[in-house]
N, C-alpha and C positions, 0 to 999 in steps of 0.2 A: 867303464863297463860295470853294471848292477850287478850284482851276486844273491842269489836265494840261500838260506837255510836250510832245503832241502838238497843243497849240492848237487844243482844238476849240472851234466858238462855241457862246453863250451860250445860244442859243436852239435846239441839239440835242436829240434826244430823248434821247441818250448823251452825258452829261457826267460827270466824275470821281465827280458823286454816287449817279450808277444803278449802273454795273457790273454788269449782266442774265448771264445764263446762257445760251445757247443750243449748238447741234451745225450745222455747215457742215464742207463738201465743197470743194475744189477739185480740178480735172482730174489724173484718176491717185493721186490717196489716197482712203483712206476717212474717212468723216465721224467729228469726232472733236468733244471740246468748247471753244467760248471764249466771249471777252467779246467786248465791243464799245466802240468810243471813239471819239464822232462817225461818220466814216465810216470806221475802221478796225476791221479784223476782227482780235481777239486771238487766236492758236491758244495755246490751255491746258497742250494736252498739250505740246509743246516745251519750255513752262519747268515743266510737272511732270519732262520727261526731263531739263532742266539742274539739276535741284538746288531748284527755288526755291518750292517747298511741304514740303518734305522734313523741316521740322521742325514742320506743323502738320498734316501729310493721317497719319491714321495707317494706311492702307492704302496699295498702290502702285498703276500702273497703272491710274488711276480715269479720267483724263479722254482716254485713245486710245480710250474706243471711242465707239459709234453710236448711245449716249442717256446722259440722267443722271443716270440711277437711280441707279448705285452711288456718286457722290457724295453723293446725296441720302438716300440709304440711313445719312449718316454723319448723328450727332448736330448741332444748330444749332450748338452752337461750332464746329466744323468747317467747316459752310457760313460764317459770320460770320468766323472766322479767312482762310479762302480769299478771300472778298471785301476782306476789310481787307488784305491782304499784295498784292493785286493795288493796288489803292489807293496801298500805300507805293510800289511801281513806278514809278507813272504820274504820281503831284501831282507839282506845281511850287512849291515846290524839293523836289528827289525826295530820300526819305526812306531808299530801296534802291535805290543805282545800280547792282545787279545784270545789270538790263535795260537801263537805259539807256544804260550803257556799253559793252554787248557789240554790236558792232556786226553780226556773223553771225546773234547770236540773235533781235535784229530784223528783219533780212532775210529770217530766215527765218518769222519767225511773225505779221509783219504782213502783212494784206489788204485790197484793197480793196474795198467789200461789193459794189459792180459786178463784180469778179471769183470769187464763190464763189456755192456754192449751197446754201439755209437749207434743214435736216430739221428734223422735228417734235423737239421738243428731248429728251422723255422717252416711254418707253414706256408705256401707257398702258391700266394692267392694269384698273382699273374705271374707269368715268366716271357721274356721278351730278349731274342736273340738279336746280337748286331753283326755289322762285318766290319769292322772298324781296322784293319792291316791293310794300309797300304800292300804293301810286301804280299800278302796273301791273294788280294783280292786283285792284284796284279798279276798274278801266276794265274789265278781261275780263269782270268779275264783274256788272257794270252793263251790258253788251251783252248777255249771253246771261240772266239772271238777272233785271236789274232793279238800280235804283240800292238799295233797301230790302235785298235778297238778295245785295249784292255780295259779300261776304266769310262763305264759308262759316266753319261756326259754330268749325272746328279752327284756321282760320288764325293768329287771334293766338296761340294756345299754342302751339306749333312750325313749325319750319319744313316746309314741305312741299316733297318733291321722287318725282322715279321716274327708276331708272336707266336710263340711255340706253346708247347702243350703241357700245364703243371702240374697234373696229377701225373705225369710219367717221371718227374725226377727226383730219383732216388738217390740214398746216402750212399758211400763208398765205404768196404767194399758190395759190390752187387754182379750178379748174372746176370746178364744179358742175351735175349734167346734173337739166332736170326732170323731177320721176321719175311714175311711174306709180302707180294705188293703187285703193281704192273711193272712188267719190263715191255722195254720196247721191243718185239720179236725181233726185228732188222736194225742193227744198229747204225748201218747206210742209208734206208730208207724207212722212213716215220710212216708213208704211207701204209704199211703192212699192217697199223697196229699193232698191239698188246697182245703180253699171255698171261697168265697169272705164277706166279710161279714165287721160289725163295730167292732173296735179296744173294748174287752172287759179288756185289763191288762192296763187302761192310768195311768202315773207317770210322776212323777216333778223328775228333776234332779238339787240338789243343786252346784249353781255351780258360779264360777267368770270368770269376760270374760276381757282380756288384751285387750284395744285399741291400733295400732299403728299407730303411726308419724312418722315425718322427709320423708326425701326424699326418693323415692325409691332406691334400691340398685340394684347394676350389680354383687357384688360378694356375696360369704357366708360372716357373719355377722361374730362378734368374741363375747362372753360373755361378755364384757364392750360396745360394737357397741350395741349390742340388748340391754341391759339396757337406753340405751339413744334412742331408740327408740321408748320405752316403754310411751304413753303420760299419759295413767291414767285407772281406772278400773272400769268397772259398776257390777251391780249382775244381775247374768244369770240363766235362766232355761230353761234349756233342755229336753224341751219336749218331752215325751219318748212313745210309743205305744208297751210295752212289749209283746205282743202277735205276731203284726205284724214282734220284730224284731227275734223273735227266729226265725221263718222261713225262714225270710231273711238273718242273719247274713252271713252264711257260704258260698263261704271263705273268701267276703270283707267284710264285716262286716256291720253296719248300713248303711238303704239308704231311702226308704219309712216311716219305723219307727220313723225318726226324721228330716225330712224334711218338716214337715206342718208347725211348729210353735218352734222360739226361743224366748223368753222373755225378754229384758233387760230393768235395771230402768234407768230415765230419765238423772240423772247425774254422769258425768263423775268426777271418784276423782281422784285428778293427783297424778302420782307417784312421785314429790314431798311434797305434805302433808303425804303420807304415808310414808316417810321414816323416820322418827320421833318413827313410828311402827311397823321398821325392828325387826323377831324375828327368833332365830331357825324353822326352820322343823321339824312336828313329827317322820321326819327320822335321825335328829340330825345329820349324818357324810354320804357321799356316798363312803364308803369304801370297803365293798363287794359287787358289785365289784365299781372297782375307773371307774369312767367315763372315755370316752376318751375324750386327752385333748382339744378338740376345746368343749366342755362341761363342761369342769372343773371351778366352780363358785369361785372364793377367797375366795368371801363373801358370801357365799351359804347359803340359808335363805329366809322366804318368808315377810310375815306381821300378826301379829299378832290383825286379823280382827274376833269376834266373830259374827259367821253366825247362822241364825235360820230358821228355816222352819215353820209355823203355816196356818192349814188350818182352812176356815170355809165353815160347811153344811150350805145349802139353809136354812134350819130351826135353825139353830145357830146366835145368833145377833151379837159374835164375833169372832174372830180364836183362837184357840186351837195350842201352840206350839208343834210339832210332834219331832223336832229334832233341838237341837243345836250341832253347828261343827266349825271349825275354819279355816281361811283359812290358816292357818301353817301346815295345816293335808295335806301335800305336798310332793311328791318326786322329783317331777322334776317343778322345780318353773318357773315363765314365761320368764326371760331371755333363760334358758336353750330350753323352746320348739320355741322363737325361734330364735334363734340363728340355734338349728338343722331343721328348718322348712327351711335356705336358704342354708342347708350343702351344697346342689345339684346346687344351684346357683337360686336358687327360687325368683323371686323379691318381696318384700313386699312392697306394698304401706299406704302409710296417710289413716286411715279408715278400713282397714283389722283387722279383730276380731279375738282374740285367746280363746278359751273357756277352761276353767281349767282343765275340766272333773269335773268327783262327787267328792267334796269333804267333805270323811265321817272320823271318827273319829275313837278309836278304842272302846269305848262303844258302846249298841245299840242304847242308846239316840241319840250317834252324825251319824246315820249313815245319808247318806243323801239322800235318794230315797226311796219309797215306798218298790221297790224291794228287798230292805235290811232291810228293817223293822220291811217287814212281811215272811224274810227269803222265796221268793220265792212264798206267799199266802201260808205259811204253817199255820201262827198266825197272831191273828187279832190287828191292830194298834188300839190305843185308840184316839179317836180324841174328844173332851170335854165327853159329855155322849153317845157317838154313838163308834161305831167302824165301822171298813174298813179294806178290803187288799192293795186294789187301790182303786183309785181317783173314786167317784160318780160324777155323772151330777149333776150341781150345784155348786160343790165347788169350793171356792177361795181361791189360792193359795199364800199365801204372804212369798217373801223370803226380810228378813230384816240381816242388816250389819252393824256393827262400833265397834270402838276402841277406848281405855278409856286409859288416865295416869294421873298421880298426874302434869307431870311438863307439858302435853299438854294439859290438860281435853280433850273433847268429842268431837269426829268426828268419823259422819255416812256416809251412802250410801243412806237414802230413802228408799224407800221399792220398790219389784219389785213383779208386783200384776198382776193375771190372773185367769179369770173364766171360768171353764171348762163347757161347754155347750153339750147335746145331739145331738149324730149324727143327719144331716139331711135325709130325706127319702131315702135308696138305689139310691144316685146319680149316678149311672152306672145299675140300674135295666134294664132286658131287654125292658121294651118299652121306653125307654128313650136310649139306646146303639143306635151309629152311628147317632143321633141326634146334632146338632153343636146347642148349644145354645144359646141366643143371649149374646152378650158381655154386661157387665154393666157399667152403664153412670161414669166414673171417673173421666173427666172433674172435675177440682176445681170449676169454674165460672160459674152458671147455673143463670136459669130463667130471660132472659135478656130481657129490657123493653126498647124502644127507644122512648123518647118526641119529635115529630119533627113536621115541618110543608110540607106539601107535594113539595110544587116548593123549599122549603130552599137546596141551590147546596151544604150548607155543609152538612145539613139533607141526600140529596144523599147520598155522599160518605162515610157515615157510611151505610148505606144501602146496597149499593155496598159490602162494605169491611164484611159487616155478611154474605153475599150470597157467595160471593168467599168463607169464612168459612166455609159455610154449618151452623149455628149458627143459630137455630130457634130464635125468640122475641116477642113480644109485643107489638104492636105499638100504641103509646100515641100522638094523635093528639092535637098538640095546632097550633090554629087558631091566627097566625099572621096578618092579614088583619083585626081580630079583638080585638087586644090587649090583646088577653087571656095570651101571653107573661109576660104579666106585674101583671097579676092578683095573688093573695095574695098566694091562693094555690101552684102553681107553684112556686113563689119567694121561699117557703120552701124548696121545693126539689133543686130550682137553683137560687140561689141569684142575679147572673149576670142579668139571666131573659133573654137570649138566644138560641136556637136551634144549634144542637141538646143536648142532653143526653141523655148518656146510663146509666143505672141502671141495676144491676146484684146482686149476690149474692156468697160469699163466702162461700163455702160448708165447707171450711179448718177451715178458724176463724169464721165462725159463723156471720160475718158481712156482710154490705151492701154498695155497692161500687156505687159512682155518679162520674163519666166522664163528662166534657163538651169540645169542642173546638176537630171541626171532626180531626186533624191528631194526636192530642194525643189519644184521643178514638183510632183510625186505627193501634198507635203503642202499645197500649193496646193488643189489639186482636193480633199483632203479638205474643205479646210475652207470653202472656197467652196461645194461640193457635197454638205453635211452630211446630206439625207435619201436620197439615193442611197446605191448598195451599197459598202461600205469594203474598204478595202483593210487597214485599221488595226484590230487589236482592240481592244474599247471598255474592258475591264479593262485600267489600269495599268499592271500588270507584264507581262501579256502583249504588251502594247504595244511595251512595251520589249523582251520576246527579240524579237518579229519583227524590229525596229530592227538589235538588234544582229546577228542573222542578215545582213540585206538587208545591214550596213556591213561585215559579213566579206568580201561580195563586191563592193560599191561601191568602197570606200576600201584593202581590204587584200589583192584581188585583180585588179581589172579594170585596174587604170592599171599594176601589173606585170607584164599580159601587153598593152597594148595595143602594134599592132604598128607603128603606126608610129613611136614611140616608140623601141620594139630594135629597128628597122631604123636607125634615127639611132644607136644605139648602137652596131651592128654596122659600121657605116661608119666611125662615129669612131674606135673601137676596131683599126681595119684587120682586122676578121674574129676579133679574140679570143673577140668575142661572139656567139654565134651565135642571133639574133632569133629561130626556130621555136623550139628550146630550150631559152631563157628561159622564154619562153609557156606551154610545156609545163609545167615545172617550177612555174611560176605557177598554174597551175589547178591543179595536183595538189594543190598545197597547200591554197588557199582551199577549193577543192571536198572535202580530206579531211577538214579543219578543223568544216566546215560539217554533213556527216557526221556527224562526231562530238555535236556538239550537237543535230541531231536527233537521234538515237538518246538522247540522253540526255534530251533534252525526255519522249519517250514512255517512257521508265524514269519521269521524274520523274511522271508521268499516271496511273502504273500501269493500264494497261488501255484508260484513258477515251480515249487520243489520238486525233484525228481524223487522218485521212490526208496533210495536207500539214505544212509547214516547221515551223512555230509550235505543232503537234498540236492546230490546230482543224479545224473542218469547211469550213471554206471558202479558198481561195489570199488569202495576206497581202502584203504589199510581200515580205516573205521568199523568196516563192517565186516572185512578178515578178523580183528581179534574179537567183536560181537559174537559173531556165529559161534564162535570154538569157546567161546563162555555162556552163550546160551546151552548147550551140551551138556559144559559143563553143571549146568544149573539145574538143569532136568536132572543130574543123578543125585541131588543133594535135596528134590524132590522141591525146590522151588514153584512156588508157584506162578506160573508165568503169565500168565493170563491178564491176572490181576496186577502185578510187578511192574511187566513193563508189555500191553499190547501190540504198540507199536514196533518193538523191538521183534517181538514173534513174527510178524508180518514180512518184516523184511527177514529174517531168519530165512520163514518157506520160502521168500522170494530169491534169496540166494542160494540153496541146497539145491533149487532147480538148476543151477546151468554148471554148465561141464563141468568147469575150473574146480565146484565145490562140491559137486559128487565124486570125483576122481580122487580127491583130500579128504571123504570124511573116513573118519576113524574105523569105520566096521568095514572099510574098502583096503585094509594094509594091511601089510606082509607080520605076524605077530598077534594077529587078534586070538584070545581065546577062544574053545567054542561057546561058551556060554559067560560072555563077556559082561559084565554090570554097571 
């Protein structure tokens, strides 16, 4: 048995031998990927930025972002090389004291999992439930059917599944609202019809959900292809609306009944620590009948993972175990569903979910849904001193998972937690039907605050660039003409002590985000506000002249004519320097400079150019920090006319529309009256 450095016990769900995968948050960053160790949170990306994948990730930048596709996206050596070199890290006696001796890069990328917050770990481009328990789908099959009729006649030769819905599955923990649907008014007779009404039969389905990796494929899989595809397992709950699905079932089977809400927990355990806890199936041989061969496993077997279910009532202070089950209580194990998921040529991508189906056991302890518990709502489930048939409003649904040996000790799943909440009011009542509701604010970055000074041309061009957003704010006047720049308050929020800053707020981590210096602010907002109007054009290279337009007058004109600056010089200098005259001489330059390369943009177009900076049809960062230095140019008495023509042209051309009247300087909170 392996031991960590960090001493975690024995009896963790995160011991040296798991090393899971997940995506967490803390306040003010964005979600990025790590492990886990006991109760410490590993951030990934820190020691992919110190060096310590760098000779087995053969891509970069894999684990800063907000799922873990493109990890996953990489070959299983890859995943297994990543796992194992984190491994070397951490055992006792450490094998790479990379980590363990650097004392910053601990500090900086350990957590504690009371201090972060768990995202759904991968993106989760298809999802595709099975029914793969005997045991379960023997019980369903014997309730509606008959004990003689349980197992329709396709079951034993494949597995059966129907895709579910993937934008409804969410991380654990999550609420769960009860949703609304058709019930059948007579439950003796169909003929009566439907009413609309809230789901009274809600149930958990216990259940495991197969992540997949590697690259997508063009043909069908083969039984060793689909095991290596296979990156790792979370625990799932299939949220079931039993009322909704009897009416619906027939003849595709679920569709509204479990489409609102799937549950998965935070961390992925890869199917390399599981294989340690390869075990038979409760169905020991697939022999009547023998599968056909592109289904036929060698090593046919699942893992021998014990699963549990435990609820707790609103008035209970903790859960109540309802059922343990095992994830060996399998008939058709996860290679096999799929491998047959691409028999037809189906492609599977990195991040596609396999859900196991229920998996129940052959006691009624182990079975694993409400529906089998209480046979139907015939008998009532004991849940600590309350009973139930189904799920009441209020309860919390915790599905928990792991696997014990003497020669590997103890490795879990976490727990995958969901609280079941009260429908909300007849959201389809008729005076509410054919009403379009307003959409709700899901922006990540809200409540945005700008410190600027009213004439500062960089203060503009963040201005500009929230108005082209549509991006409401705040605006926080500091009065540069009277030093309030410098003054002690402000130094806390911006140490530099310069205009402008935006201030925002992270709705995702819960932090609070300060920008200074307007073109990184500008490329902020791009990319926080990606389906809004750009400032940026989406070609390349055009990208790039605007860039270097807008840096002609950011960096190579605006800080050699700012004035307080050559007024400091003019004083130092004892009047050698004459601060208006610099100025001047400064815009003429950048401003003719600038000139020049539009005109030569719209040479380079022949004909095609659009009227602004860049020669598109629409104003680019280019011609945001233009305008706020043409302004500027007019007060240093530049002449423009002559300087730069073209530049004025598109000037009028952009003052005319909203974005850039609602930004200019004599439009803000702070103007003088008699401003110069």
């Amino acid at each position: 048995m392996a031991y960590s450095w960090l001493k975690v016990p024995n009896d963790s769900d995160f011991t040296i031998v798991n090393v899971p995968f997940g995506v967490f948050s803390v306040p003010g960053k964005s979600p990025r990927a790590a492990t886990i160790l006991g109760d410490t949170v590993l951030d990934l990306s820190l020691l992919e930025e110190a060096g310590l994948f760098d000779d087995i990730m053969p891509i970069a930048n894999v684990f800063c972002r907000p799922d873990l596709n493109t990890f996953i996206e990489q070959p299983k050596a890859v995943w297994s090389n990543v796992r194992q070199r984190v491994i070397r890290l951490l055992v006792e006696p450490c094998e790479d004291p990379r980590l363990k001796e650097n004392s910053a890069l601990k500090r900086a990328s350990f957590h504690h999992i009371a201090e972060v917050k768990m995202h759904l770990p991968i993106h989760v481009g298809d999802y595709t439930d099975f029914y793969s328990s005997r045991e379960h789908a023997t019980n369903v099959g014997t309730m509606f059917r008959g004990k003689d009729d349980a197992l329709q006649p396709n079951w034993l030769h494949l597995p059966v599944g129907y895709h579910g819905r993937a934008s409804t599955v969410y991380v654990s923990p999550h609420n769960v609202r009860r949703p609304y649907g058709q019930l059948q008014k007579d439950a003796n007779d169909p003929s009566q019809g439907s009413e609309y009404g809230p789901c009274q039969l809600m149930d958990f389905e216990l259940e495991m959900a197969a992540v997949v990796g590697g690259a997508a494929n063009t043909r069908p899989m083969t039984i060793e292809q689909a095991k290596s595809r296979i990156f790792g397992f979370l625990l799932m709950n299939d949220w079931s609306a039993r009322d909704i699905q009897k009416w619906e079932y027939v003849p595709l089977g679920p569709f509204t009944s479990k489409n609102f809400a799937t549950t998965v927990s935070p961390w992925i355990v890869t199917a390399d620590a599981l294989e340690a806890f390869a075990a038979p199936t409760s169905a020991g041989l697939q022999d009547n009948p023998t599968p056909l061969p592109y289904l036929q496993d060698p090593e046919y077997g699942s893992y021998d993972v014990v699963m549990t279910v435990a609820i707790q009532s609103a008035r209970q202070s903790q859960p109540n175990v309802v059922c343990t089950s095992n994830f060996k209580n399998l008939y058709w194990n996860s290679a096999q569903q799929l491998a047959h998921h691409t028999v037809t040529g189906c492609s599977m991508k990195a991040g596609d979910l396999l859900g196991s189906g229920t998996i129940s056991g052959s006691t009624e302890t182990s079975f694993g849904s409400m529906l089998e518990l209480s046979w139907k709502g015939s008998r009532e489930v004991k849940v600590g001193e309350e009973k139930r048939k189904f799920l009441h409003d209020g309860d919390v649904v915790v599905l928990k998972g792991h696997c014990v040996s003497d020669v590997q000790g103890h490795l879990g799943f976490g727990e995958c937690r969901g609280t079941l909440l009260a429908a909300e009011t007849a959201p389809l009542s008729p005076t509410k039907q054919g009403v379009v509701a307003e959409a709700p604010t899901t922006d990540r970055y809200q409540n945005f605050k700008l410190y600027g000074y009213w004439r500062s041309s960089s203060t503009w061009r963040v201005r500009v660039a929230l108005a082209v957003k549509h991006i409401e704010y705040e605006t926080i006047p500091i009065d540069l003409a009277g030093d309030q720049q410098k003054s002690e308050g402000y130094l806390e929020v911006n140490p530099f002590g310069q205009v402008p800053l935006l201030e925002c707020s992270d709705v995702l981590t819960g932090g609070t985000i300060r920008l200074g210096q307007s073109i990184a602010i500008i490329d902020f907002l791009e990319e926080a506000f990606p389906l809004r109007k750009s400032l940026l054009p989406k070609n390349l290279v055009e990208r790039a002249i605007a860039r270097q337009m807008a840096e002609i007058i950011n960096s190579g004109t605006q800080p050699l004519q700012n004035i307080f600056s050559l007024r400091d010089f003019e004083m130092r200098s004892s009047g050698a320097i004459n601060a208006a005259e610099e100025a001047k001489k400064a815009n003429e330059l950048g401003l003719g400079v600038l000139e020049k390369l539009v005109l030569q943009r719209r040479g380079d177009l022949s004909g095609e150019a659009g009227p602004y900076c860049a020669g598109g049809f629409c104003p680019t960062i280019a011609d945001v920090c233009m305008v706020a230095q043409i302004y500027n140019a007019s007060r240093f008495r530049v002449e423009l006319s002559e300087t730069c023509p073209a530049l004025v042209e598109i000037d009028k051309l952009c003052n005319d529309l909203p974005c850039f009247k609602a930004s200019h300087p004599d439009n803000q909170v702070g103007v003088p009256e008699r401003a110069n």
